[in-house]
C-alpha positions in Angstrom: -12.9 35.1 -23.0 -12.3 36.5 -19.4 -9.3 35.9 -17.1 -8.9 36.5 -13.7 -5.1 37.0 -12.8 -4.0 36.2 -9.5 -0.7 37.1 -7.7 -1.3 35.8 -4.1 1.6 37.2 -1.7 1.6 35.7 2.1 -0.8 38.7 3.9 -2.0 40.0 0.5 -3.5 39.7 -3.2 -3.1 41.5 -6.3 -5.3 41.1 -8.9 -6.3 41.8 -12.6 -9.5 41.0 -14.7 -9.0 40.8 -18.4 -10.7 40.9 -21.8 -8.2 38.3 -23.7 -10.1 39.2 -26.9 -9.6 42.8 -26.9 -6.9 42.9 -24.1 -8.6 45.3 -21.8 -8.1 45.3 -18.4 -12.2 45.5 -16.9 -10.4 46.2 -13.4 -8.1 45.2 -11.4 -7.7 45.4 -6.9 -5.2 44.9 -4.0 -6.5 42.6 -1.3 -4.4 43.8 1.6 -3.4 42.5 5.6 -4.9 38.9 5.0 -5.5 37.1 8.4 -5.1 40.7 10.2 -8.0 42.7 9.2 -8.6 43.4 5.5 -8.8 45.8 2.7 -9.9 45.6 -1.1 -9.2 48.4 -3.4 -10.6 47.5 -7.2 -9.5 50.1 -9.7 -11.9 50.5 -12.8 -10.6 53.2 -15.6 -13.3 56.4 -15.6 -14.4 55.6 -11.9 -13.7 56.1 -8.7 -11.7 53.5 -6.6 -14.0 51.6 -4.7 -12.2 50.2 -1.4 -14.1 47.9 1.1 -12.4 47.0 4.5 -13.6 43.6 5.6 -12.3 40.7 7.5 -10.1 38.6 5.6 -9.4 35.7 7.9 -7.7 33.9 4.9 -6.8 33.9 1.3 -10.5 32.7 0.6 -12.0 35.2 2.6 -10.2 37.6 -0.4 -11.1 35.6 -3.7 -14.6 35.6 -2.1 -14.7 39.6 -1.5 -12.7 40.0 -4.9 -15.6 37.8 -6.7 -18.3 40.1 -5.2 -16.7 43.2 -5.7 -16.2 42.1 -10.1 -20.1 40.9 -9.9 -21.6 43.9 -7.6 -24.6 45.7 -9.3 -22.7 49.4 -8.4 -18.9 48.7 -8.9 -18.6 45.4 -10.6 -17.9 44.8 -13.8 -19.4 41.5 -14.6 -23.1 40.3 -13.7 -22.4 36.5 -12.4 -19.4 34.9 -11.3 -19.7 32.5 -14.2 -18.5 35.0 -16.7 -14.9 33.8 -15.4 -13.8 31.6 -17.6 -10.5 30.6 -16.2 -8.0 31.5 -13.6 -4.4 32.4 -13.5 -2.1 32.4 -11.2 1.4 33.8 -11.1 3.6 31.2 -9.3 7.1 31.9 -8.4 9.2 28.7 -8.5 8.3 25.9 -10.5 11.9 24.1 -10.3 13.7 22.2 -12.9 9.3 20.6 -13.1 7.7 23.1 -15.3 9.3 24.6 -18.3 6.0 26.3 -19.4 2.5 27.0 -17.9 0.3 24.1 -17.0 -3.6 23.6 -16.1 -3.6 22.9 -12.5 -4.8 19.5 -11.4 -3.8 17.3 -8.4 -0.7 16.7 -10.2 0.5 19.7 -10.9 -0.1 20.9 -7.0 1.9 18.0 -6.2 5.3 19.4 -7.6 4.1 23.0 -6.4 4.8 21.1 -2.9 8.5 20.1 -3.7 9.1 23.6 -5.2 8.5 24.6 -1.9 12.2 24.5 0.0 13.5 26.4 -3.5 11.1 29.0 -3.0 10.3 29.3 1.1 8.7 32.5 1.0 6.9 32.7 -1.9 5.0 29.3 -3.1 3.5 28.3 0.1 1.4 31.9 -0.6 1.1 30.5 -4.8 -0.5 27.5 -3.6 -2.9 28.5 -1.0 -4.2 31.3 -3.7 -4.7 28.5 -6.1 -6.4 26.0 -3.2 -8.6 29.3 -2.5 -9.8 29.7 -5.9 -10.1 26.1 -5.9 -12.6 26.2 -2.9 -14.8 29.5 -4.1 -15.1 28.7 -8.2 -15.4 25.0 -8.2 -14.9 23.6 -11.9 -13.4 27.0 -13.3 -10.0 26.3 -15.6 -7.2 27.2 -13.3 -3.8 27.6 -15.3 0.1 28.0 -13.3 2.2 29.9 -15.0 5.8 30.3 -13.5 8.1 33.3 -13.1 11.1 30.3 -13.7 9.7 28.2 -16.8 10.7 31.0 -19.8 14.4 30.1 -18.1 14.4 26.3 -18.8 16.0 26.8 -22.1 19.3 27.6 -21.1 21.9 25.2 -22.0 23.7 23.0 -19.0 27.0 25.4 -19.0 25.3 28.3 -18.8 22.7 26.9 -15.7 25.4 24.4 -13.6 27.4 25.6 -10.8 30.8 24.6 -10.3 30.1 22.8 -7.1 30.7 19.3 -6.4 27.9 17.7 -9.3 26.4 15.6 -6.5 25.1 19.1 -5.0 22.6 19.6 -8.3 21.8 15.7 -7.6 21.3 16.1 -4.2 19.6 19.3 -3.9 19.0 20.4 -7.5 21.5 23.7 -7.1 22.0 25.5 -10.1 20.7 28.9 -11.4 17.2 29.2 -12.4 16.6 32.9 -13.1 13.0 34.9 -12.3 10.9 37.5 -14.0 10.5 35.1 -16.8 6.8 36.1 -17.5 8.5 39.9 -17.9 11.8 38.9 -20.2 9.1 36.6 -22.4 6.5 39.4 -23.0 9.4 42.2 -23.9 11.6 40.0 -25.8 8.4 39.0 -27.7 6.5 42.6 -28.1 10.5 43.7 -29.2 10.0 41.4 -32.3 7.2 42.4 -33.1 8.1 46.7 -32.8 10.9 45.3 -34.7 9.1 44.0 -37.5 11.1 40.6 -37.6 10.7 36.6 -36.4 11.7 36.1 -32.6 14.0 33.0 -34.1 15.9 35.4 -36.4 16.5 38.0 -33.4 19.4 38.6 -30.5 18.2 40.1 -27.9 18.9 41.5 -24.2 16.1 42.5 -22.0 16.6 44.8 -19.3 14.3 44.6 -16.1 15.1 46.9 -13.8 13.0 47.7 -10.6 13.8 47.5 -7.2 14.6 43.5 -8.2 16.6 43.9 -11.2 17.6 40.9 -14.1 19.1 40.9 -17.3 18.4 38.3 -19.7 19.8 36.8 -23.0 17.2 35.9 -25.6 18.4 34.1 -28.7 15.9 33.1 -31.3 13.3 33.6 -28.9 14.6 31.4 -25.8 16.5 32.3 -22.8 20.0 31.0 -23.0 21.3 33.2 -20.1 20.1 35.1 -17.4 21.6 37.3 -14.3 19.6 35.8 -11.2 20.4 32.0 -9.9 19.5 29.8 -8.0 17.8 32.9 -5.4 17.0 36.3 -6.9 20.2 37.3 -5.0 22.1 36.7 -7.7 23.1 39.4 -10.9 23.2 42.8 -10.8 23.4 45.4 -7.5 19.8 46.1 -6.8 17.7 48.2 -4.3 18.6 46.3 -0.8 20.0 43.1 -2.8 24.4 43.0 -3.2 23.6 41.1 -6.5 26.7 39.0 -7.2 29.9 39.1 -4.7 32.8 37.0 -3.9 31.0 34.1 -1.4 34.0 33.9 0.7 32.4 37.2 1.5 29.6 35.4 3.4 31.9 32.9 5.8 34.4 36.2 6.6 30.6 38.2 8.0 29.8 35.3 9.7 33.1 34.7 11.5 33.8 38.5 11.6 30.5 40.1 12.6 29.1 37.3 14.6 26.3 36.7 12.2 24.5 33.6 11.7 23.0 32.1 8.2 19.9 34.4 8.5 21.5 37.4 9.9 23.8 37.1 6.4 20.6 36.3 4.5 19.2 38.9 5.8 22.0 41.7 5.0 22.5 40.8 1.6 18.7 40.6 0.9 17.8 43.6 2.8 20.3 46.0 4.1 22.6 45.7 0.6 22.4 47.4 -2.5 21.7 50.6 -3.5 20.4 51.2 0.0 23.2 49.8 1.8 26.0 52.0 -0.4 24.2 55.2 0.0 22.6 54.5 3.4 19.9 57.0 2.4 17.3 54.5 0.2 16.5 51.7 -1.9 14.0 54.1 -4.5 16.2 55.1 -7.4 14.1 58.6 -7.5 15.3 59.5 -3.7 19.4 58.7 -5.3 18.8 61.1 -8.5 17.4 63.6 -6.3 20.5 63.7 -4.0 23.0 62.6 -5.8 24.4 66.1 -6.7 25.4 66.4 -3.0 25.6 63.0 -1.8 28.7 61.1 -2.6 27.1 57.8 -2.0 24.0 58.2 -3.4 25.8 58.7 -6.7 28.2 56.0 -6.3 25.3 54.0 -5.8 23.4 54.7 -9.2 27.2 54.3 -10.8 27.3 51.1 -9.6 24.1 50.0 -10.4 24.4 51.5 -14.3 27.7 49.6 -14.4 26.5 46.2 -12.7 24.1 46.3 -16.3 26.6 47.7 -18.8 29.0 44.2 -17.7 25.9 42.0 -18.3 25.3 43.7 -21.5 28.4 43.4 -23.1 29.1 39.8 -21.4 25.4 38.5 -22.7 26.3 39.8 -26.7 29.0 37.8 -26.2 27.4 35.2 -24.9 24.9 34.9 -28.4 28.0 36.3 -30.8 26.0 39.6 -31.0 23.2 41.4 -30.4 20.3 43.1 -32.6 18.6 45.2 -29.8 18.6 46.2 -26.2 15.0 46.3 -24.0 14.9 48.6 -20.9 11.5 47.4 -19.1 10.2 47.6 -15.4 10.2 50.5 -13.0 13.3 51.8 -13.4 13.7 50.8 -17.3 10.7 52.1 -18.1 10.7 55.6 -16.2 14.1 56.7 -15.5 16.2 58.2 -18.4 19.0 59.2 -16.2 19.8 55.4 -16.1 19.1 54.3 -19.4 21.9 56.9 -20.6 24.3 55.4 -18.1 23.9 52.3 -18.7 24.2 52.8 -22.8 27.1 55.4 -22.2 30.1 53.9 -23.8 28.2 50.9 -25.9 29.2 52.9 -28.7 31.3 50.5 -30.1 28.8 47.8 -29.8 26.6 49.9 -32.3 24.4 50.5 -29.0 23.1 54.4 -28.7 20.3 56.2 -28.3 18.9 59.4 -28.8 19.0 62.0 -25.4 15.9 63.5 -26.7 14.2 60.7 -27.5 15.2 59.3 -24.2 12.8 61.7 -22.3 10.1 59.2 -22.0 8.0 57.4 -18.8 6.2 54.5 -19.2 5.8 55.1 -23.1 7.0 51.9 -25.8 9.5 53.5 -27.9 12.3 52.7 -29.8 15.3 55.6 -28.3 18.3 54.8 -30.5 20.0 57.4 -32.4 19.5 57.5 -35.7 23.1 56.0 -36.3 22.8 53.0 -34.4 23.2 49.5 -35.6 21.9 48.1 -32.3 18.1 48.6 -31.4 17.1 50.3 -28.0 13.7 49.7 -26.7 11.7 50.9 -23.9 8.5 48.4 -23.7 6.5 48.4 -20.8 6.6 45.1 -19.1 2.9 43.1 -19.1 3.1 40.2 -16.6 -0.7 40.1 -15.9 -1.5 40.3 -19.8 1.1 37.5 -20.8 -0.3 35.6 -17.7 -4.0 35.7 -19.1 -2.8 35.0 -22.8 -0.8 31.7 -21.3 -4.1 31.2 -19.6 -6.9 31.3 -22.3 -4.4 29.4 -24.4 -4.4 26.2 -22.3 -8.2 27.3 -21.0 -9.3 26.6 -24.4 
């Protein structure tokens, strides 16, 4: 069975092609500057990128060039468009609606459109992917399957805010955490490195990139997780503050003459690692000068501490922990931050090896050899846990 995975953005559109039987990725492309002008890149392993620049007037102006590219006689991979069985698409918000993935009917796009206001800038771009699959493979399975739903497990006390109740009646405020498609596919590649039943396993999953969350999974389920009711929310990040005292936003507004999106727009942009050290939001420009620059080293101690308090608040939170995931760009590459973050964790049975450590992008399990607390590096798999959630319903 073949799935195409779609990740539509506003001006662009990533996708993958994938072998659900023997989970091979046949190729996978970038549709860039939708409505502007247009570019497709399509990677196939052992051959040369092939990259076509095209109008792209709209988001079906790019599944159509990404269908032709898959079926062309030279660079494709496929010989008719009818060797895709069924479509995925990565949607960011599905609300307090979907706690799982769904095939997409009339329905389903429906509650896409109240999701909306939760997620502004993100599922208008979702839904017009789907409606331009839609258009161009009339008939094909499509399946939703949404960065929020792994999340829909967590208990009332851990989701509520302690606002005035009528606020989560009114306009359903609460937290909702994101990367759920990444903290599912760790957590659940964890149990198996480990051997063991996801129900009979504690476990905290790291995803750290330039958007970073930590998640509590116990017995398989989320029952906490570090982002909200935005992505804002958690940990310091590359240009996101993470979590602060929200008097902090009324003081800006009345002490720096901002408005509501000049505030949105510092905390979402000009914050985090990039707004400490002034120098940049990628972790690799920070390790590079942190020798010499005061800030950008109080920038990465920040961000290795922001973890290490979800860590030990999350084992808490379950009444232990059997093992610790690092996944996502930084979790997966950088073993500068991995041994910050575990430094000191000791005591929790958390730590690793340093020489095992010295790994990119590999699946390993680092812990020392003394450890009573797993630590595992897993590559995260979006697209692949996306196309098994798709053939799954397709079927």
């Amino acid at each position: 069975m073949k799935i195409l995975v779609i990740n539509a953005g506003s001006s662009s559109l990533k996708y993958q092609f994938i072998d659900i039987d023997t989970k091979q990725v046949l190729a996978k492309g970038l549709c860039e500057r939708i409505g502007i002008d247009g570019k497709l890149t399509q990677k196939v392993s052992g051959r040369d990128n092939f990259v076509r620049e095209d109008a792209m007037k709209d988001h079906s102006d790019a599944i159509r060039m990404v269908i032709e590219a898959l079926t062309d006689k030279e660079v494709g991979v496929i010989s008719d468009m009818k060797e895709i069985d069924a479509v995925g698409h990565r949607v960011v918000h599905g609300g307090e609606i979907f706690s799982g993935s769904v095939m997409i009917d009339d329905a389903v796009m429906d509650a896409l459109q109240q999701c909306v206001p939760l997620a502004p800038l993100h599922n208008p771009a979702n839904i017009i992917g789907i409606e331009a699959c839609a258009k161009i493979m009339p008939g094909v399975p499509q399946v939703g399957v949404f960065d929020t739903a792994f999340h829909q497990t967590m208990p009332k006390k851990a989701y509520m805010y302690a606002l005035p109740y009528e606020m989560y009646e009114k306009h359903k405020i609460r937290r909702y955490g994101f990367h759920g498609t990444s903290h599912k596919y760790v957590s659940g590649r964890a149990a198996e490195m480990l051997g063991k039943n996801p129900e009979d396993l504690k476990i905290i999953t790291l995803h750290l990139g330039n958007g970073s969350s930590i998640t509590a999974v116990d017995g398989g389920k989320s029952v906490d997780t570090s982002m909200g009711f935005t992505p804002l929310a958690g940990v310091t990040m590359g240009t996101r503050c993470g979590d602060i005292d929200p008097a902090i936003v009324t003081f800006l507004m009345e002490n720096e003459g901002l408005d509501a999106k000049g505030v949105d727009a510092l905390m979402n942009k000009e914050s985090g690692v990039f707004g400490i050290s002034g120098l940049s939001s990628d972790f690799r420009d920070l390790e590079a000068a942190m020798d010499t620059d005061e800030k950008a080293k109080l920038a990465l101690d920040m961000f290795a501490y922001s973890v290490k308090r979800y860590v030990g608040a999350y084992a808490a939170a379950m009444g232990g922990v059997d093992a610790i995931v690092f996944t996502a760009g930084i979790g997966e590459n950088t073993a500068l931050m991995r041994a910050a973050i575990t430094e000191g964790l000791e005591f929790m049975g958390i730590k690793i090896d340093p020489e095992l450590n010295k790994i990119r992008g590999e699946e390993k399990d680092i812990s020392a050899a003394d450890a009573t607390v797993r630590t595992l590096v897993i590559p995260t798999d979006e697209e692949m846990m996306i196309a098994m959630d798709t053939a799954r319903l397709a079927k």
